[in-house]
C-alpha positions in Angstrom: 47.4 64.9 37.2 46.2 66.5 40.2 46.5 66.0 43.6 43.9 63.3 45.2 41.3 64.8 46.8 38.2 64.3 49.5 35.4 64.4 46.5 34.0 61.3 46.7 30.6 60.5 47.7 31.0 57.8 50.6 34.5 59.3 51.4 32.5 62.8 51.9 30.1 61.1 54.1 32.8 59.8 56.0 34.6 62.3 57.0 31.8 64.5 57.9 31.2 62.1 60.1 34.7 61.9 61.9 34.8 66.0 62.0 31.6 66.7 64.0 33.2 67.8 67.4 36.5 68.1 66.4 36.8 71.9 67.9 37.9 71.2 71.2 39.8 68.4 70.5 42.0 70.5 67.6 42.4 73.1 70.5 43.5 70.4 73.2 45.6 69.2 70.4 47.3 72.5 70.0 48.1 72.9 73.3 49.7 69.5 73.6 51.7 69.9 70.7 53.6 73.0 72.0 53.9 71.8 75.4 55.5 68.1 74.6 57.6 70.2 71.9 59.0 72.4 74.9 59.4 69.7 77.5 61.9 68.2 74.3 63.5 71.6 74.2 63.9 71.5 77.8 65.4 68.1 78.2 67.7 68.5 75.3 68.9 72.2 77.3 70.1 69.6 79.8 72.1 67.1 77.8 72.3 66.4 74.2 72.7 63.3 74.0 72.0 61.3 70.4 68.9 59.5 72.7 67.4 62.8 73.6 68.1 64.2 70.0 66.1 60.6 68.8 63.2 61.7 71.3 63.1 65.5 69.5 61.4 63.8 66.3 58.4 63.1 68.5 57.6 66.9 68.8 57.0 69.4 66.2 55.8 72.6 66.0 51.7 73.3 65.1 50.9 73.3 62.0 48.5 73.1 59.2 49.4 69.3 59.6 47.6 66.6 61.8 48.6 67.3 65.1 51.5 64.8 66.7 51.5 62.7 69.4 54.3 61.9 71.8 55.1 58.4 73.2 55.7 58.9 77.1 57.3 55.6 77.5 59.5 56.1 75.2 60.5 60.1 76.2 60.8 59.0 79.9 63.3 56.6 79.3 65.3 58.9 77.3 64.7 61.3 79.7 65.7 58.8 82.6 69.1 58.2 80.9 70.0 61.5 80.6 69.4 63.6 83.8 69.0 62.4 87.2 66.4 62.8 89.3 66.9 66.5 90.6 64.2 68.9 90.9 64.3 70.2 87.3 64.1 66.6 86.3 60.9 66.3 88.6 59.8 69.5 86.2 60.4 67.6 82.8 58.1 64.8 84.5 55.2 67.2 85.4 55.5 67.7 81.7 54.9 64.7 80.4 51.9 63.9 82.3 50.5 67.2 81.7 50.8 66.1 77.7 49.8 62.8 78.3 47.1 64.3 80.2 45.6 67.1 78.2 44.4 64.5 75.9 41.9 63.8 77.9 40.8 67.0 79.6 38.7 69.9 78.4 40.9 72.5 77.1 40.1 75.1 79.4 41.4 72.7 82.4 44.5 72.0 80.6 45.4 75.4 79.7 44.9 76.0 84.1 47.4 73.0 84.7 50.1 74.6 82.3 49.7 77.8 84.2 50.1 75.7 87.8 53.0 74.8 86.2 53.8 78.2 84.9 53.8 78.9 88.7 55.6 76.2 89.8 58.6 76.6 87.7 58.6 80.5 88.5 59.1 79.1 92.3 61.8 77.0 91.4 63.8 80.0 89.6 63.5 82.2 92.6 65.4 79.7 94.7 67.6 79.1 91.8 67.5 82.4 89.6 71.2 81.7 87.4 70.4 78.2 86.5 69.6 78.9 82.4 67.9 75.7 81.7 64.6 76.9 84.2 64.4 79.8 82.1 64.1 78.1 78.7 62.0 75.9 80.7 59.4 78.7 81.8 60.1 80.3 78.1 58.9 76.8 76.6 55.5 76.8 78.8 55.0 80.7 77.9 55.3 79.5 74.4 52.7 76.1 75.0 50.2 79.2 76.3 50.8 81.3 73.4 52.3 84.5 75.5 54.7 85.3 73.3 56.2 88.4 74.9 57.0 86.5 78.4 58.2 83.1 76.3 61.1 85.9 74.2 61.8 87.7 77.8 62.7 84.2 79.4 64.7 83.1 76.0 66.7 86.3 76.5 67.5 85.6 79.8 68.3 81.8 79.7 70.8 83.1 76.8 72.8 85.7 79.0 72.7 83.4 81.6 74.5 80.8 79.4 75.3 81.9 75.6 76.4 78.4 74.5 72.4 77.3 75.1 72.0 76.2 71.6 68.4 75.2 72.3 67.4 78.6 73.2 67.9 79.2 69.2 65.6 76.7 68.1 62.5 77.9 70.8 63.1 81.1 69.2 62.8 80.1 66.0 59.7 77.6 66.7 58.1 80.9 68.9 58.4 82.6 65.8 56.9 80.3 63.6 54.1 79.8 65.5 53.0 83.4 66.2 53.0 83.7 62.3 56.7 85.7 62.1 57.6 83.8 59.2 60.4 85.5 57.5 61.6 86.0 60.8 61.1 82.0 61.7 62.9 81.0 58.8 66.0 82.9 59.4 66.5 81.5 62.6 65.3 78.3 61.6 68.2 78.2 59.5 70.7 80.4 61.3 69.9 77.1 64.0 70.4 74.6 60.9 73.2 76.0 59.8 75.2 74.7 63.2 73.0 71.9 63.5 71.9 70.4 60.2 70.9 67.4 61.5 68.6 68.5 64.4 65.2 66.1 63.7 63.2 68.6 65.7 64.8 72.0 63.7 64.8 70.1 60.2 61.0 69.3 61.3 59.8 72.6 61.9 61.3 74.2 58.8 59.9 71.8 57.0 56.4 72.6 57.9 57.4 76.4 57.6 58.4 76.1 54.2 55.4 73.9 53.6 53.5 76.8 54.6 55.2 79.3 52.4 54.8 77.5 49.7 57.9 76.3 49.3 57.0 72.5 48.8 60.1 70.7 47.2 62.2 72.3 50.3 59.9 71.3 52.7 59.6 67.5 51.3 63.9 67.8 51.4 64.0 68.8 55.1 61.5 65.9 56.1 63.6 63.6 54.0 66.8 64.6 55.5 64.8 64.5 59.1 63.6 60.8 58.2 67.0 59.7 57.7 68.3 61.0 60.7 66.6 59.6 63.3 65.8 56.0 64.6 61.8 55.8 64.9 60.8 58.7 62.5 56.4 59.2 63.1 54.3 57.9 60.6 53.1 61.6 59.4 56.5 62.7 58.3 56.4 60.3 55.6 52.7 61.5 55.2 52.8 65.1 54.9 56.0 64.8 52.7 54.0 62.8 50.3 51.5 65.3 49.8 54.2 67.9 49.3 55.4 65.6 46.6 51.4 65.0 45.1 51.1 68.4 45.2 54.3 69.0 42.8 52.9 66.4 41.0 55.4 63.6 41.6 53.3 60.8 42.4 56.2 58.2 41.8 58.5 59.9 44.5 55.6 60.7 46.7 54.3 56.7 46.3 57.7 55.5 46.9 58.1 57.7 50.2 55.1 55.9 52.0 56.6 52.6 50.4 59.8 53.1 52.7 57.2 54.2 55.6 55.6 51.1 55.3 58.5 49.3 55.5 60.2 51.3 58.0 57.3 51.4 60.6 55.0 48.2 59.0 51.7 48.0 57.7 49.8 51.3 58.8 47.0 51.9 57.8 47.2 56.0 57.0 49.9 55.8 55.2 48.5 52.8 52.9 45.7 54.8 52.0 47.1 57.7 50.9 49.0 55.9 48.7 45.8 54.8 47.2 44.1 57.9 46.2 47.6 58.3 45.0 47.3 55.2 42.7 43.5 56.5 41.7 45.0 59.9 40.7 47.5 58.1 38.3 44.9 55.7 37.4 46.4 53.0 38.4 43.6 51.2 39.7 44.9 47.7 40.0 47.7 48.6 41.8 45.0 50.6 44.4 43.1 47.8 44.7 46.0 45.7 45.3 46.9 48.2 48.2 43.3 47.7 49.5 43.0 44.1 49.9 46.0 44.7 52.1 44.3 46.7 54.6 41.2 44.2 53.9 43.2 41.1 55.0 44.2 42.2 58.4 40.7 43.9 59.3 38.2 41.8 61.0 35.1 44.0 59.7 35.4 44.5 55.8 32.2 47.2 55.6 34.4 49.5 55.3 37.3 48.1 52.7 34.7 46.8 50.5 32.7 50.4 49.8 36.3 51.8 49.2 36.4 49.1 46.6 33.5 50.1 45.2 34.5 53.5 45.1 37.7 52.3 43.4 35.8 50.2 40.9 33.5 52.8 39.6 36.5 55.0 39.0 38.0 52.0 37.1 34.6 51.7 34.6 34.4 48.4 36.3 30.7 48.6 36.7 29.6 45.0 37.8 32.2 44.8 40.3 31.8 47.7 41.6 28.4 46.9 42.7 28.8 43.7 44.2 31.4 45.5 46.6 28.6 47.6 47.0 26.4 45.1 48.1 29.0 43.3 49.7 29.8 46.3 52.0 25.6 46.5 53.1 25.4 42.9 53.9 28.1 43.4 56.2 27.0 46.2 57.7 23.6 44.4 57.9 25.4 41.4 59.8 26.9 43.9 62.6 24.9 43.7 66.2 22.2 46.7 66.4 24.5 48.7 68.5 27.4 48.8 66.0 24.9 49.5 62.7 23.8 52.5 65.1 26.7 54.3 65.7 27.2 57.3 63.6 29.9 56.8 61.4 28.2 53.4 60.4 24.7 55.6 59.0 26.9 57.4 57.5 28.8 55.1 55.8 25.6 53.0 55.3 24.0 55.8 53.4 26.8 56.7 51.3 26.8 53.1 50.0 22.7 52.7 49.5 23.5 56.0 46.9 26.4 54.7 45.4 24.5 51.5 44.7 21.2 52.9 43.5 23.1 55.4 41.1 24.8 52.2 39.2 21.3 49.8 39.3 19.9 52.9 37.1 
């Protein structure tokens, strides 16, 4: 069996649909992803306590994978109970709003807010140039703008000014990664590991090293060993490991990881659905179903659930059925207000179904 994959007609038309415009966003996205990763770093420089190692699974470091969000509720408090409110503190929270907001922003403006900051922090280490924790600060925000040379200069000074700075290690190795040093990258990812096996944020950006070496069984063991060691693991580690799995070709361990996400986090909606194409790729099409009426159930609008039926039907044989979901799916998109059947995503979906159906009345 192979891997599930996008092919499908309505599914095709769908997520055309959700990609137009997506450029700016991936780049915002980008950006965001280093930055709330090095605010992480930054905080855990200060004290590493077991709540700020619990709010270093909420950054990774980019990847081929969807990019991650970060919960600023949750990081402040974590961040409240650790430091106090000094002026690198006051730092850390420039930081989080500067995730929450890029966002939000064009990309340009966010990339001239990290370099404010840039400029800010570089203020705050001439009045206070042996304090080692500004340093990897300044190193972290080099590495959120990609300058790789001035983010390994501050690293190499935040380590002389205190060599027990573990974290300094792990922005290394996540600097390396990122500018696409891999052999290098994975050596200090593990040199890091090998001190600190059960980092969440270390084991996280290993895994999606190895993921991108190739090296997919390793990769799904790091994001196990990273889901089991922290409190509130995201929804897309369970994802992405699953897919590792898939794409080894073991569906039952892959199907029974987003079981455990499911009951872990609840009913999510991602993760359900990948474990659907899952159950098409096996075959198992009553079992898919069965996972798609439990989407169905909590949904309001069924347009939506109902073609996936009928996609799942006509992969079943299960003709009929399949297209009275069909029609089912275009009376309720005909039953939407004008402004709702107009959007977008709705033509699109609308004129995925009208093929579907007209290719089983022939």
């Amino acid at each position: 069996m192979q891997a599930p994959s996008n092919s499908m007609t309505i599914k095709s038309h769908l997520l055309n649909a959700s990609a137009k415009g997506a450029g700016p966003r991936k780049s915002r996205q980008r950006l965001g992803v280093r930055l709330s990763s090095a605010a992480l770093i930054f905080v855990r420089g200060f004290q590493n306590t077991a709540a700020l190692q619990d709010a270093g699974a909420m950054a990774d470091a980019p990847s081929r994978f969807a990019a991650p969000r970060i919960n600023p509720t949750v990081l402040s408090k974590h961040v409240k109970s650790a430091i106090s409110c000094s002026s690198q503190s006051r730092v850390v929270f420039w930081i989080i709003a500067l995730v929450v907001g890029l966002s939000a922003v064009p990309a340009a403006h966010g990339h001239a807010d990290l370099l404010a900051l840039i400029d800010g922090v570089s203020k705050r280490i001439e009045a206070a140039p042996k304090k080692a924790a500004l340093y990897l600060l300044r190193g972290e925000l080099y590495r959120a703008h990609a300058d790789w040379k001035l983010a390994e200069t501050d690293y190499d000074r935040a380590a002389q000014l205190d060599p027990r700075f573990a974290e300094v290690e792990l922005a290394r190795g996540k600097l390396l990664f990122e500018s696409g040093r891999n052999a290098e990258a994975r050596a200090k990812l593990d040199q890091y590991l090998a001190g600190h096996a059960d980092d969440v944020d270390g084991l996280i950006t290993r895994a999606q090293l190895l993921a991108k070496l190739g090296e997919r069984r390793a990769a799904a063991a790091d994001f196990t060993r990273a889901i089991a060691h922290t409190a509130s693991p995201r929804p897309d580690y369970f994802l992405e490991r699953a897919k590792l799995q898939a794409d080894e070709g073991e569906f039952a361990a892959a199907l029974s990881g987003l079981d455990e996400g499911l009951n872990r986090l609840g009913p999510l909606v991602a993760l359900q659905l990948y474990a659907i194409d899952l159950e098409c790729a096996r075959q198992q099409f009553d079992a898919a179903l069965s996972r798609l009426e439990t989407i169905s159930a909590r949904s309001e609008r069924k347009e939506k659930w109902l073609a996936r039926q009928g996609e799942i039907l006509v992969l079943a044989k299960r003709r009929e059925e399949a297209q009275a979901s069909f029609a089912a799916a275009l009376a309720a998109i005909e039953s939407l207000p004008a402004r709702l059947r107009a959007a977008p995503a709705m033509l699109e979906l609308q004129k995925g179904v009208n093929e579907a159906f007209s290719v089983l009345q022939k």
